[in-house]
N, C-alpha and C positions, 0 to 999 in steps of 0.2 A: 574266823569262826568255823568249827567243826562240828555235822551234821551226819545224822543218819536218817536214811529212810530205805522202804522196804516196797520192792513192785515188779512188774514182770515187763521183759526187753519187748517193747514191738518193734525197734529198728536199729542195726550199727551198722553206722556210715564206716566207706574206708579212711585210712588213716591218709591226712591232707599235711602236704611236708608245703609250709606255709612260707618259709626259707629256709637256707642253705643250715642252719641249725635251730630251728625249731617246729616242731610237726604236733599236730592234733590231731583227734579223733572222738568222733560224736556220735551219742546212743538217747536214744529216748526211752523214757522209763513208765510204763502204766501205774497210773493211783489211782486207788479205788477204796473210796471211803461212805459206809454208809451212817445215814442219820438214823435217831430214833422213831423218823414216822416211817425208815422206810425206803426212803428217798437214795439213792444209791449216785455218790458225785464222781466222774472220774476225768482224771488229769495227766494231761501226756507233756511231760518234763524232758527237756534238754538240757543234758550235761555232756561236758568233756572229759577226757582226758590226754594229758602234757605228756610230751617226749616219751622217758622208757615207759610211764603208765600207760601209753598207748598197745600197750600188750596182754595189758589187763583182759583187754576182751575177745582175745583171740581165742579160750577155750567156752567162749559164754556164745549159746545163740537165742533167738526170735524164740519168745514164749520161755525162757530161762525165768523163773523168778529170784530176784536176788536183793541182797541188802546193800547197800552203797554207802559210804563215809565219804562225804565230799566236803569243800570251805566253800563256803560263800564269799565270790569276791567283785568286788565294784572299781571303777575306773569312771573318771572323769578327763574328757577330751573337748580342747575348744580349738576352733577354727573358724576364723573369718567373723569372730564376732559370735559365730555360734557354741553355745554349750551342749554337750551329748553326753549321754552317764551311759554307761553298758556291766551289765552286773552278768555274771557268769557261775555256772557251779562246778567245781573243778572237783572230779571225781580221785579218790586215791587210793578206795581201796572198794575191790568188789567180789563180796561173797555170796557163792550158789546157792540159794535156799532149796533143802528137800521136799519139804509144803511149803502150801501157800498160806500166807498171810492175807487174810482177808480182813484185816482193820491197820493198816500201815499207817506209821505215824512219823512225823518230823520233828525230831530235838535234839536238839544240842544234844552231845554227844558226852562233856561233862554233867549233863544231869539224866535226872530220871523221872518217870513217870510212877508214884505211887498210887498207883489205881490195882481194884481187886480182877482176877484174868477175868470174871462174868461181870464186871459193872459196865455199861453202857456208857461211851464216849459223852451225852446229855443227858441229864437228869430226863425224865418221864414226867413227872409235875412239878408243875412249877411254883417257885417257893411261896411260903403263907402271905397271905394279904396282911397288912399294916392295919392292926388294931385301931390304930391314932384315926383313920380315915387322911392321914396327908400321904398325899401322893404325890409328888415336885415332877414325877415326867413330863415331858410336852405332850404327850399321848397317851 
């Protein structure tokens, strides 16, 4: 599965040669999304990057804000009876942005978002009341 999202570098680690031929290297990514009341969330993401991508980030530094295309990929590992899932997001391609993005978003990379550039990520009120008076929520 192929992803983009949009945010600014606060750390890259050096590049870790894991074995004799395969090496990684890991960056965390600042997100910062705000709600409609206000509310401002933000999320500090680890990704990698595999072998020759590990170069990716040699002209990118700390407070770089940039766009990232990464796959989301999962692994499942048992030992001794025990089951472990490790999911990871494998960076592959990363663009310097000139501004900042200040509403960065996560999607698939085959679709799109049709939203207007001023509409607000949540509606502001919330939708009409049920004429009927049935209301099925638990609350």
């Amino acid at each position: 599965m192929s992803f983009e999202i949009s945010g600014r570098i606060t750390d890259i680690f050096p590049t870790q040669q894991v074995t004799d031929t395969f090496k990684k290297r890991e960056f965390i990514l600042e997100i910062k999304e705000s709600s409609s009341t206000g509310f401002e969330f933000v999320e500090y993401i680890k990704f990698q990057t595999l072998q020759d991508k590990c170069t990716l980030l040699d002209n990118l530094n700390v407070n770089d804000s940039v766009r990232v295309s990464f796959n989301l990929k999962g692994r499942k590992w048992e030992k001794d009876g025990q089951t472990t899932y490790f999911t990871n997001l494998d960076a592959w391609k990363i663009e310097n942005e000139r501004s900042t993005d200040s509403n960065p978003t996560a999607i698939p990379s085959d679709q799109s978002l049709d939203l207007a550039p001023d509409s607000p990520p949540f509606p502001d009120d919330p939708p009409p009341a049920d004429d009927h008076g049935n209301d099925d929520l638990p609350f």
